[in-house]
C-alpha positions as CSV (number, residue, x, y, z in Angstrom):
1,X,151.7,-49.9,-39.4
2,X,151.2,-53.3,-40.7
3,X,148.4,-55.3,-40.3
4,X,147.4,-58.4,-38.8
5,X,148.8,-61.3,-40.9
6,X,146.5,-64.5,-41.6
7,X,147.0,-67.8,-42.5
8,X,146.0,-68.8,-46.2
9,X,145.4,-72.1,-48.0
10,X,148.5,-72.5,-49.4
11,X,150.5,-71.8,-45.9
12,X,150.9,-68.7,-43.5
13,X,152.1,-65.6,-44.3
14,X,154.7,-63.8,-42.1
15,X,155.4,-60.4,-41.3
16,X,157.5,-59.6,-44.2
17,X,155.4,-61.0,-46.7
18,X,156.1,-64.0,-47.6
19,X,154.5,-67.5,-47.6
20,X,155.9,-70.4,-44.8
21,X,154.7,-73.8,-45.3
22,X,151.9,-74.6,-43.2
23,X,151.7,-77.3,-40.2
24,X,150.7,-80.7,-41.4
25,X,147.0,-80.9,-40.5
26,X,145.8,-82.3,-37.0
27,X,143.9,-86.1,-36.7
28,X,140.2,-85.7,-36.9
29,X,138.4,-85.5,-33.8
30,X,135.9,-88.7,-33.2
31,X,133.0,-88.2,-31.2
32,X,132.9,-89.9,-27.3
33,X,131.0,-92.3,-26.6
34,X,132.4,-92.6,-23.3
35,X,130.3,-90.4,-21.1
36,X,127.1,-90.9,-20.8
37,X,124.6,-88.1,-19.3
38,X,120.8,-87.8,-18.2
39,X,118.5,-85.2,-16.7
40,X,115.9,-86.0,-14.6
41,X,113.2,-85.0,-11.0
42,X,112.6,-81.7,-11.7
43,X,111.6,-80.5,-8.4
44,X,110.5,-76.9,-7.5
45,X,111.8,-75.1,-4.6
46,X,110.8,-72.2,-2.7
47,X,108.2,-69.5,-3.3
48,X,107.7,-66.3,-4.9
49,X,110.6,-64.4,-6.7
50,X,112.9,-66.6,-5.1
51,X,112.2,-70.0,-6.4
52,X,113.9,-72.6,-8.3
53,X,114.0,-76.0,-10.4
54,X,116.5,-78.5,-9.7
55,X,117.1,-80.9,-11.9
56,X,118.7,-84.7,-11.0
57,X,121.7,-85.1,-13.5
58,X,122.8,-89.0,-13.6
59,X,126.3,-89.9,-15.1
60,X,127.7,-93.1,-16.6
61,X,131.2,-93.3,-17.8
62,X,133.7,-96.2,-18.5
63,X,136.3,-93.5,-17.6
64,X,138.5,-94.5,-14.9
65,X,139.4,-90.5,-13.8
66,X,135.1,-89.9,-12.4
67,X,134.7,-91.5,-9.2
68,X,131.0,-92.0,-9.3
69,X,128.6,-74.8,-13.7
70,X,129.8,-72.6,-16.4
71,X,130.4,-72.5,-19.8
72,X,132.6,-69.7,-19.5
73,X,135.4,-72.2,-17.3
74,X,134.9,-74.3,-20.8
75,X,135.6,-71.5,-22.7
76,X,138.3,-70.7,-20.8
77,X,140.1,-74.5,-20.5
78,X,139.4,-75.0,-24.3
79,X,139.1,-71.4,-26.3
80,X,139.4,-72.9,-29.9
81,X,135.8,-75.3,-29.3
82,X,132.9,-74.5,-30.9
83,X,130.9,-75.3,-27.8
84,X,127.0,-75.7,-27.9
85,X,124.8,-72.8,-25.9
86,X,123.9,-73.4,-22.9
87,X,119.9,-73.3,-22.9
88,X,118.6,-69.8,-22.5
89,X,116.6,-69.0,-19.6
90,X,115.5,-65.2,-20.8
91,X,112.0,-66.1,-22.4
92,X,108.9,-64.9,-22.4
93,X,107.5,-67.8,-19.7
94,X,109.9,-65.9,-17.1
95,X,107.9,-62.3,-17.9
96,X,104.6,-64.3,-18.0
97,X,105.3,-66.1,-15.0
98,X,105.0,-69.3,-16.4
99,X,108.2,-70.3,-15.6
100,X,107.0,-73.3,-13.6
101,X,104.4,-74.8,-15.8
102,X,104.7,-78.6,-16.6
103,X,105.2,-78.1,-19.8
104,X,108.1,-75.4,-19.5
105,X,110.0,-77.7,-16.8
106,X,110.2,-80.2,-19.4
107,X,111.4,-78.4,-22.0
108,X,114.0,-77.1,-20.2
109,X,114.8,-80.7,-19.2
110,X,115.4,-81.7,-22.3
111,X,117.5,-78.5,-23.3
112,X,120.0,-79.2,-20.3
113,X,119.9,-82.9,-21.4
114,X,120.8,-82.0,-24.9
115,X,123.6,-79.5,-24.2
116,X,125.1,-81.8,-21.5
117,X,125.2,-84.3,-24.7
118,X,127.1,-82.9,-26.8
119,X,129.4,-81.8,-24.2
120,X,129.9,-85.3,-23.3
121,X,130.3,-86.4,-27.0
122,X,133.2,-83.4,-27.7
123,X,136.4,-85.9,-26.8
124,X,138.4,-82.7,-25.4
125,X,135.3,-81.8,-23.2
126,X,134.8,-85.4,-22.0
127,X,137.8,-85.2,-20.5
128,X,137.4,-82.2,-18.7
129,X,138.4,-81.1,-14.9
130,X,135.9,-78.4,-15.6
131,X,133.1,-81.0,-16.8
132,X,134.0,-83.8,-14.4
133,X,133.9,-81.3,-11.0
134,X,130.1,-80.3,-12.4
135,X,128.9,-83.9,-12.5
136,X,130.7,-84.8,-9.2
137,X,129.5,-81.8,-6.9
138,X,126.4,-81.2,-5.9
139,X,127.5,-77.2,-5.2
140,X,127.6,-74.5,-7.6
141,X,131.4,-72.3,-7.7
142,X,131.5,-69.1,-6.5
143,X,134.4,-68.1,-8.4
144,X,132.8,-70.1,-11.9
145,X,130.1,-67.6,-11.5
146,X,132.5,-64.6,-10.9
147,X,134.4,-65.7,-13.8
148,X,131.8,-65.8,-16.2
149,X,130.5,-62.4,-15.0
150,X,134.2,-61.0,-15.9
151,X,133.4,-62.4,-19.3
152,X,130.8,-60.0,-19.9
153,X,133.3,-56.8,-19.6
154,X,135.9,-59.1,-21.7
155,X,133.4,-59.0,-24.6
156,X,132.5,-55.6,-24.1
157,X,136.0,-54.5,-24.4
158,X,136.9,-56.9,-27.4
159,X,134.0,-55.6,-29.2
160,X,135.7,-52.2,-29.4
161,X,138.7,-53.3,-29.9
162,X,137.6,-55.1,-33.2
163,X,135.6,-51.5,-34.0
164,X,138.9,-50.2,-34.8
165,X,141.1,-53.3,-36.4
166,X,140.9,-55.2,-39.2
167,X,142.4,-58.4,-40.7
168,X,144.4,-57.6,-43.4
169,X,145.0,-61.0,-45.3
170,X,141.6,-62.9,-44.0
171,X,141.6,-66.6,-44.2
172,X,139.2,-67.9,-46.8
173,X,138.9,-71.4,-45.3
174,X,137.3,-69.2,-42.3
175,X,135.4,-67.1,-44.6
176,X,133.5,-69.5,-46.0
177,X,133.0,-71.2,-42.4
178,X,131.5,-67.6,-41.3
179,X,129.5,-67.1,-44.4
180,X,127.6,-70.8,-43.9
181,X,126.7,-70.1,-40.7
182,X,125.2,-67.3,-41.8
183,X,122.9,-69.0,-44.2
184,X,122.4,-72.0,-41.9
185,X,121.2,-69.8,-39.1
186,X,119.0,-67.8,-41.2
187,X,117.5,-71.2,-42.3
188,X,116.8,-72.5,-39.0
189,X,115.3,-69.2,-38.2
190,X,112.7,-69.8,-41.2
191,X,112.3,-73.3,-40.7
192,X,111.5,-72.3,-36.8
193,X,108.9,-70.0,-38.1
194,X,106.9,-72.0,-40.3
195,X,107.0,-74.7,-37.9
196,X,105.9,-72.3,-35.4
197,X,102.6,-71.6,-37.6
198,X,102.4,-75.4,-38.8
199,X,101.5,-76.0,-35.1
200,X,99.5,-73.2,-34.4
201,X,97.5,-74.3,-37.3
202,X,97.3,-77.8,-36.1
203,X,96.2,-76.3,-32.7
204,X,93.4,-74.7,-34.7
205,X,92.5,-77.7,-36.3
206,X,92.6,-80.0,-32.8
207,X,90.3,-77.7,-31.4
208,X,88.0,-77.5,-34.3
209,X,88.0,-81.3,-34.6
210,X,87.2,-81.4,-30.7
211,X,84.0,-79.3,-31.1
212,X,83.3,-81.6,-33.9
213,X,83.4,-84.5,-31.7
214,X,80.8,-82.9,-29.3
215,X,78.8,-81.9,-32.1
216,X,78.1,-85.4,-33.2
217,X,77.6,-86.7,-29.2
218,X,75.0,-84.0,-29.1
219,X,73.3,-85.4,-32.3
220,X,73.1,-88.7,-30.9
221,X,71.5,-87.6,-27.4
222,X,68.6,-85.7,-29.7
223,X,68.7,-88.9,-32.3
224,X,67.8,-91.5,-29.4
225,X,67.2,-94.2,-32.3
226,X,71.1,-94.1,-33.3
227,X,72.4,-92.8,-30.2
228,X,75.1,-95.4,-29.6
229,X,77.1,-95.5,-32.7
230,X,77.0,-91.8,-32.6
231,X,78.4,-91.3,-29.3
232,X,81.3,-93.9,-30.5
233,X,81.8,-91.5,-33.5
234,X,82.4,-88.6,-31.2
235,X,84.3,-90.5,-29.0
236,X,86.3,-91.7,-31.4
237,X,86.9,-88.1,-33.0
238,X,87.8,-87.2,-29.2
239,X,90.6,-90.0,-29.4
240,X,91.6,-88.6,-32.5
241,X,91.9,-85.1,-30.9
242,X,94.3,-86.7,-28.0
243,X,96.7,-88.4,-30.6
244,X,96.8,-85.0,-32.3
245,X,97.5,-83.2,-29.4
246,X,100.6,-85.9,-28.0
247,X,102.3,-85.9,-31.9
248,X,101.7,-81.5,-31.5
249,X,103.7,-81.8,-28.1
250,X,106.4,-84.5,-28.9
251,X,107.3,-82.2,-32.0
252,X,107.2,-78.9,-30.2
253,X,109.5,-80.4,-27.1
254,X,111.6,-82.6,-29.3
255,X,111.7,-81.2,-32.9
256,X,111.4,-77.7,-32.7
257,X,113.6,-77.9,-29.4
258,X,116.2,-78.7,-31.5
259,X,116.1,-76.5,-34.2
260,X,116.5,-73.7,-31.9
261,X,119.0,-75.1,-29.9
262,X,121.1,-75.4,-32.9
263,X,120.0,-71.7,-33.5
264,X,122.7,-70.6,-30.4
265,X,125.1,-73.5,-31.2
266,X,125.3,-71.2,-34.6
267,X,126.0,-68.2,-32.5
268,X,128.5,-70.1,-30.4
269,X,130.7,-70.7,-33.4
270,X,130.4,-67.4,-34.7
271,X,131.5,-66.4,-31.1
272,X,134.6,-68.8,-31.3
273,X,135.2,-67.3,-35.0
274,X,135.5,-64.0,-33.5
275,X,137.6,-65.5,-30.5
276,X,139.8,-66.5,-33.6
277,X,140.1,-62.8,-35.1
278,X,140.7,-61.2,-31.9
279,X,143.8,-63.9,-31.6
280,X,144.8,-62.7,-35.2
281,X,144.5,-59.1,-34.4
282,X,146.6,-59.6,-31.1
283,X,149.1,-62.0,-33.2
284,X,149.1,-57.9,-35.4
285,X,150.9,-56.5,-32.9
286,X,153.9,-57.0,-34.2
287,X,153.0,-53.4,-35.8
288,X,153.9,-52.2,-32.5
289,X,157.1,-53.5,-33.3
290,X,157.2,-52.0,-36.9
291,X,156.3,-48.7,-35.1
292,X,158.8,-48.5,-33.1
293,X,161.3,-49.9,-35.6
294,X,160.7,-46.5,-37.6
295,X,161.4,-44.6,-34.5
296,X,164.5,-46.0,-33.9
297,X,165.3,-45.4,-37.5
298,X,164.2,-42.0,-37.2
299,X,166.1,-40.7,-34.1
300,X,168.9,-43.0,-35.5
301,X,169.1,-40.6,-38.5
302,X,168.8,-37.1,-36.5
303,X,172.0,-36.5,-34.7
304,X,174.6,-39.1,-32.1
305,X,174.2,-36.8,-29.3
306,X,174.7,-38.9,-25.9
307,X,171.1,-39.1,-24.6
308,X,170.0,-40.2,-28.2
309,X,172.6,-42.6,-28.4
310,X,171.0,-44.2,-24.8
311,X,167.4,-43.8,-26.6
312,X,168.9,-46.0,-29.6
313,X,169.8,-49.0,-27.1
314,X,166.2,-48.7,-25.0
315,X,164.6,-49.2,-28.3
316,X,166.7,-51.8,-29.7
317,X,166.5,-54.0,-26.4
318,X,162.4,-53.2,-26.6
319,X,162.2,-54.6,-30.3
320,X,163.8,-57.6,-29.4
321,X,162.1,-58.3,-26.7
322,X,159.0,-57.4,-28.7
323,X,159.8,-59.4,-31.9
324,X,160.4,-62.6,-29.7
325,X,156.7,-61.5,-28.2
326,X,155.7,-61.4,-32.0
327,X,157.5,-65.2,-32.9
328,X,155.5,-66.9,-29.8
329,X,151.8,-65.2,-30.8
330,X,153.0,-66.5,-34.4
331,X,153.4,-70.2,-33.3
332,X,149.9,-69.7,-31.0
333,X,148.2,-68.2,-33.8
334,X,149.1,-71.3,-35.8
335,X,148.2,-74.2,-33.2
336,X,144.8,-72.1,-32.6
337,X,144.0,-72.0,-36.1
338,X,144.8,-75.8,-36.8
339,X,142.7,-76.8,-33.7
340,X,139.9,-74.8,-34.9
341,X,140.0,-76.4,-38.1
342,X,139.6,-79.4,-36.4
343,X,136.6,-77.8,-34.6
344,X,135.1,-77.1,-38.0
345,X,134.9,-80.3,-39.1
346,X,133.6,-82.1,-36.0
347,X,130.4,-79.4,-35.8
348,X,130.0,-80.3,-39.5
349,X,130.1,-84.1,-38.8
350,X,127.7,-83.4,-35.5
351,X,125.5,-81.0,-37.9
352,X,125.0,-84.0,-40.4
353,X,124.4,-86.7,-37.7
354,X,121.5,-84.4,-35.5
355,X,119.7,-83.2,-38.8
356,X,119.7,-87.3,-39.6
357,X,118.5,-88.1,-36.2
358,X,116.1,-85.3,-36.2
359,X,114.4,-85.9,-39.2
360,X,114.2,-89.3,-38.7
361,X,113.3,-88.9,-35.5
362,X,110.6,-86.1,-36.8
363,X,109.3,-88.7,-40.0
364,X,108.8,-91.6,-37.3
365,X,106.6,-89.5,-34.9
366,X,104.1,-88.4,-38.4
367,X,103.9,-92.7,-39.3
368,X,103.0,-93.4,-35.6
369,X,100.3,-90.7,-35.6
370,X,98.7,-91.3,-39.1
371,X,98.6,-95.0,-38.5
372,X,96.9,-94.7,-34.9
373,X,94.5,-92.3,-37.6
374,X,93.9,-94.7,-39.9
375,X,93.3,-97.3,-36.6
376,X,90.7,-94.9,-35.6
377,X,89.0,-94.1,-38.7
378,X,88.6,-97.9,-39.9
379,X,86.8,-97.9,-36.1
380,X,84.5,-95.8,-37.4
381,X,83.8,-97.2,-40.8
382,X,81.8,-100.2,-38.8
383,X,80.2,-98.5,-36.4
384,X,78.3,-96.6,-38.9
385,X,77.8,-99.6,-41.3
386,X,76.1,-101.4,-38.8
387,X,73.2,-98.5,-37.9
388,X,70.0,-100.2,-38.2
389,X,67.1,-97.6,-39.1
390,X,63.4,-98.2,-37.8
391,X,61.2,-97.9,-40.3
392,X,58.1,-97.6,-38.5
């Protein structure tokens, strides 16, 4: 039985072995700018297990077809994107119950805001019937949520499917895609860790800087004769403590936000790549057709006894039918793989732009702390300059 056939850099490789001339490459996708999206009011509702956040979601759009919830009805309407991950809910503030602090609220704010982002910058998603009917009804679809409960039997069952085939002539252009997601991913996952410590350590520090700050106000109660500068010295260490603990937050909500956002936006790619291989796997059935070819062949070379002779047409009308079945997969296979080559290149391009914007985003934040530092340092410096010691 033959295998799946694959698509190669020099062209595409058919059933019988031989290399066709690929399709001339698809235009670039540009990023929208068209759409523009915000999240806002979380409000709580209910009590107990059964409440919720809702979140406002405000749209602006120079597109003509919006007159003023799934990723899975993306998936569905456009299976060749590498979409981004919708924020995950399953962490540890829901087991702690902490689910409604301030401070989770609003990073979950800025998740949805993010991910509603770059769907609104994809220029396939933009203009989506799936995307617009979100942003325009204020219910959630009964049959979206069915849908995307089907999905988890559908990857269930195309996870064992893929237990028992394999590629045989794997695309290297693909290859390489899956082997620098790897990496990337791993990466991220590092860079999340050490951040993770960086601002534990920081937390450390904050808090030992605080109890400085206290330390010195105490002195100046028991020091009566120097009391007032020291009391601005640990009020100005107490400042210091604040501005610490706003540039901690801002890069914990923004920053490391980020980083593991782009953490699923890996795995969603790797889930598209895998879309891709089931596609090529399906596209293998013409060893069905190669099977039963060798049947026919077979009972064709036995005897011409009547009943055999009505086998021999059943079979030859099947292997038509089936290698016409084969010819369409082919041409989808193709437009698939040239679309998701296009979807390669826009997550690299979107990948370049967010780590820009990130670090620079990240390298800003650090200047406006350690100058409001050095603001409240030089403070200092003149308030202890001007202590004026009793001799007597």
């Amino acid at each position: 039985m033959e295998g799946p056939t694959e698509t190669t850099a020099a062209g595409e490789w058919n059933h019988s072995g031989h290399i066709e001339r690929a399709a001339p490459p698809l235009p670039p996708l540009v990023a929208s700018t068209a759409l523009q999206i915000s999240v806002s009011d979380p409000q709580k509702h209910g009590e107990g297990t059964g409440s919720f956040v809702n979140y406002l979601i405000t749209t602006r759009t120079r597109m003509e077809s919006f007159s003023s919830p799934e990723v899975s009805a993306l998936s569905d309407e456009f299976p060749h994107v590498i979409l981004a991950a919708l924020p995950g809910k399953h962490r540890m503030e829901y087991i702690t119950g902490d689910r409604f602090s301030p401070e989770f609220i609003e990073k979950r704010k800025v998740s949805l805001e993010n991910y509603l982002h770059r769907l609104a910058k994809h220029p396939l998603i933009a203009q989506s019937q799936t995307l617009r009917r979100f942003l325009e009804s204020t219910e959630i679809f009964p049959e979206l949520v069915a849908k995307a409960q089907a999905h988890v039997f559908e990857n269930i069952s195309d996870a064992l499917l893929n237990a028992f085939t394999k590629i045989k002539q794997p695309d290297p252009r693909f290859i390489e895609f899956k082997e620098h997601l790897d990496k990337f991913q791993e990466t991220l996952i590092s860079l999340e860790r050490l951040h993770a410590k960086l601002i534990r350590a920081e937390t450390d520090f904050e808090l030992d800087l605080l109890e400085f700050g206290g330390c010195i106000s105490t002195l100046g109660l028991m020091e009566t004769q120097i009391n007032g500068p020291l009391t601005d010295f640990g009020n100005i260490l107490r400042n210091l403590c604040t501005i610490l603990r706003e540039r901690i937050n801002h890069e914990d909500l923004v920053y490391l936000t980020n980083v593991q956002e782009y953490i699923g936006y890996c795995m969603s790619a790797k889930e598209t790549l895998r879309m891709r291989d089931q596609k090529q796997t399906d596209r293998g059935g013409g060893g069905i057709a190669s099977f039963l070819t060798s049947k026919f062949q077979e009972i064709q070379g036995v005897d011409q006894e009547r009943a055999r002779q009505q086998k021999i047409l059943k079979l030859s009308s099947k292997i038509a039918e089936l290698q016409e079945a084969v010819k369409s997969s082919d041409e989808l296979s193709k437009a698939f793989n040239n679309e998701l080559l296009r979807e390669i290149e826009f997550f690299h391009q979107a990948k370049l732009e967010d780590t820009k914007r990130d670090l620079k985003e990240y390298a800003i934040n650090q200047v406006k702390y350690y100058e409001k530092c050095v603001e409240f340092w030089d403070q200092i410096v003149p308030v202890l300059e001007n202590i004026k010691i009793d001799d007597e």
